[in-house]
N, C-alpha and C positions, 0 to 999 in steps of 0.2 A: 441672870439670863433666863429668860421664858422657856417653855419648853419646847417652842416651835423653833425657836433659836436654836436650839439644841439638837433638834431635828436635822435641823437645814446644815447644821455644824458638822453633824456626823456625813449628811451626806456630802459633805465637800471635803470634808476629811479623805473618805476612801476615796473619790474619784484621783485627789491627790497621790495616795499611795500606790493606785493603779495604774495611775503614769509616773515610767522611769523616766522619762525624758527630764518630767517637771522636778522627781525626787533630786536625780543629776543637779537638775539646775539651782535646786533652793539649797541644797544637803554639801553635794560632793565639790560643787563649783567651785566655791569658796575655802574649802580644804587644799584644792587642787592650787588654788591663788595665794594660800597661806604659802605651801612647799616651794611656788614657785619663786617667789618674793623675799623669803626668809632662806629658803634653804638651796637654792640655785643663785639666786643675785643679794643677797644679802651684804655681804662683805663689799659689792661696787658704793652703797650709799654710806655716808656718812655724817652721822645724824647725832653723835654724842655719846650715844649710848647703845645697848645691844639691841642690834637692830630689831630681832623676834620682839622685844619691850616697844619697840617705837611702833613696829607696824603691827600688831595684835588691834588695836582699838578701829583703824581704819579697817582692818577684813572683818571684823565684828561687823561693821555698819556695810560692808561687801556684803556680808553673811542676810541682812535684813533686806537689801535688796534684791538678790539675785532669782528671789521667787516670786518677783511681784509678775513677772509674764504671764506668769500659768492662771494669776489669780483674773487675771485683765480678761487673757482669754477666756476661763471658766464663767467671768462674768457677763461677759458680751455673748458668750453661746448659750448662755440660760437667754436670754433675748431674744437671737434668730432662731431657736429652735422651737419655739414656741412653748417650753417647760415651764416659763411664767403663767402662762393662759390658765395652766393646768392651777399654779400655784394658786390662782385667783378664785375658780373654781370652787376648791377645797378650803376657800376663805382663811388664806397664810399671809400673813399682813406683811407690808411693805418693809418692813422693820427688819421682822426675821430674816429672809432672804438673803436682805447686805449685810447686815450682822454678822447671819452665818458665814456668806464672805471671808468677811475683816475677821474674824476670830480667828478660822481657818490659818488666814494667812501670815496671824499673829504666831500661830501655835510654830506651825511651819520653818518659820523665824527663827522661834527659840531653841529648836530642836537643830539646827544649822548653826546656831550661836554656840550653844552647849558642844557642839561638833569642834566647833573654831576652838575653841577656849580647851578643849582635851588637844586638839593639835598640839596650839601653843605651848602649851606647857611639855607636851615630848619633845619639843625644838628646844626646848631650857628659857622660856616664857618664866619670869621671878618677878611678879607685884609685888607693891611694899602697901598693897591695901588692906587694911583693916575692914570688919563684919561691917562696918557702917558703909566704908567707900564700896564693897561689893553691893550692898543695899540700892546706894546710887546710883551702880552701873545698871543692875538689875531693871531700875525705873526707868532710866535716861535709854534704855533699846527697846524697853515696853515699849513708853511715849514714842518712839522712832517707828515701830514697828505698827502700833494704832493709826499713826499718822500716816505716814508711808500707804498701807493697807485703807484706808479711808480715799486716798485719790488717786489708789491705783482702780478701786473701784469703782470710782467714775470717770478714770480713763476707757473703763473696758464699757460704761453702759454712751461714754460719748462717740465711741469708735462704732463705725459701719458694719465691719467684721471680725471674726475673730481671731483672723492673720494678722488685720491694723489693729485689733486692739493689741497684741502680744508686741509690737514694734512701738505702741505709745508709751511703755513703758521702760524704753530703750535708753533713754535720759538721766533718771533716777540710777539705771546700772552705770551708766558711763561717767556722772557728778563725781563720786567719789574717786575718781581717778584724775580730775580737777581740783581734789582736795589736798588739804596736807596728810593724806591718808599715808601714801608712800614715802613722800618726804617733806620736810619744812616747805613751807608757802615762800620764805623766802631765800630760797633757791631757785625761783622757780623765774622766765624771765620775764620782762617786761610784758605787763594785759594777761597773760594768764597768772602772775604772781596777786595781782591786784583780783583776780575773777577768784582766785583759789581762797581770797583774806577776807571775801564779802560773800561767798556762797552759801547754804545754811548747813552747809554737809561739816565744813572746818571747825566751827564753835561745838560741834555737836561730838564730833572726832576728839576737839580737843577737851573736853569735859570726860567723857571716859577717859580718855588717855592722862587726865590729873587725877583721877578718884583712883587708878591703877595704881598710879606713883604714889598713893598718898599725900596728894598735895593738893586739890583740885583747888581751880581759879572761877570766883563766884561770879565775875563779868561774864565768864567764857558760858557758864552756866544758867543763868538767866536770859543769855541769848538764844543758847539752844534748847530751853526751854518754851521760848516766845515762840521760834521757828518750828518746832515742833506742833505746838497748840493751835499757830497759826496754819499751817500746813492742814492738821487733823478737822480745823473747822472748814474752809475751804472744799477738802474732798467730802466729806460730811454734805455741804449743802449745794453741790454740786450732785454729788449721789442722788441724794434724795429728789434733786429739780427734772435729773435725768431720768430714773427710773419714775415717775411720776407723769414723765411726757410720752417713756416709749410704754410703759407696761397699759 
């Protein structure tokens, strides 16, 4: 990472920390959705196994979304406030900018993820993964969390403002709750069972949720793989088309 990068990274770091709204939304959200899921309704699903084990890997991927509003927004209001012009100026190439971004909201992520995964485990959360399968989860929310962060970032420079941008990202929060996040896809009824078994949220959920168990399934893996790479290109040259038009 350059040092402009790096620049741009710190300052979107603190404007983060400076809003509780956004910390709420990336940090505590997803804690609050662990308690509520696991430790309020927990015992109504019935999934085979302890419930805290089934639904950990879906609020993990809760956990990578739930911040992407603030990023949307921060990125569209570097736009209308005119703070690009300045960046132009001071000759800060187009790179650093979104970069700083995605990093941002990569770190953000992890730091919610880390959150989740201390929950879980006071809920009585028990992996049967080995260093390797953590290794894999580690990559498999990175990848999510790049990818994610790449087209949230051209939601927020394709949106008008930076009220629509924070609502374009409204989608990404609400998928996984169409996933097998909370329970099996086939429980689920008729058109949303089938939307929840082809969405890129499920292969992605379910790849964590094997590398947890110790058993991860190599299909499930190379899908959410593909959907990830595919996603992070996408916002990638979408990003770059956008900011290139408005800056």
């Amino acid at each position: 990472m350059t040092t402009r990068s790096t620049v741009m990274l710190r300052r979107n770091f603190k404007h983060v920390a400076r809003n509780p709204t956004s910390v709420f939304n990336a940090i505590l959200m997803p804690i609050v959705m662990m308690l509520m899921f696991v430790y309020m309704l927990g015992d109504a699903f019935a999934v085979g196994v302890d419930y805290v084990d089934y639904a950990t890997p879906g609020i993990l991927l809760m956990a990578v979304c739930y911040g992407l509003g603030s990023t949307a927004t921060a990125v569209n209001s570097d736009m209308t406030k005119g703070i690009i012009n300045r960046f132009k100026v001071m000759n800060v190439p187009r790179g650093a900018v979104l970069t700083g971004h995605v990093i941002s909201s990569v770190l953000t992520n992890l730091l919610a993820v880390a959150a989740v995964i201390g929950v879980a485990f006071a809920l009585g959360f028990d992996p049967r993964a080995e260093p390797l399968h953590w290794l894999g989860v580690a990559g498999m929310v990175l990848l999510l969390a790049v990818a994610t962060g790449w087209l949230t970032v051209a939601l927020g420079l394709a949106a008008k403002s930076p009220e629509t941008a924070g609502m374009a990202s409204v989608p990404l929060v609400m998928l996984p709750f169409f996933s097998s996040a909370i329970v099996p896809a086939e429980k689920m009824g008729p058109g949303v069972k089938q939307f929840a078994e082809y969405q890129p949220f499920t292969p992605i959920i379910e790849t964590i949720r094997g590398l947890l168990a110790g058993a991860p399934d190599r299909t499930d893996a190379i899908i959410a793989i593909a959907w990830c790479v595919g996603i992070a290109a996408v916002g990638y040259l979408w990003a770059r088309s956008a900011f290139a038009k408005r800056a």
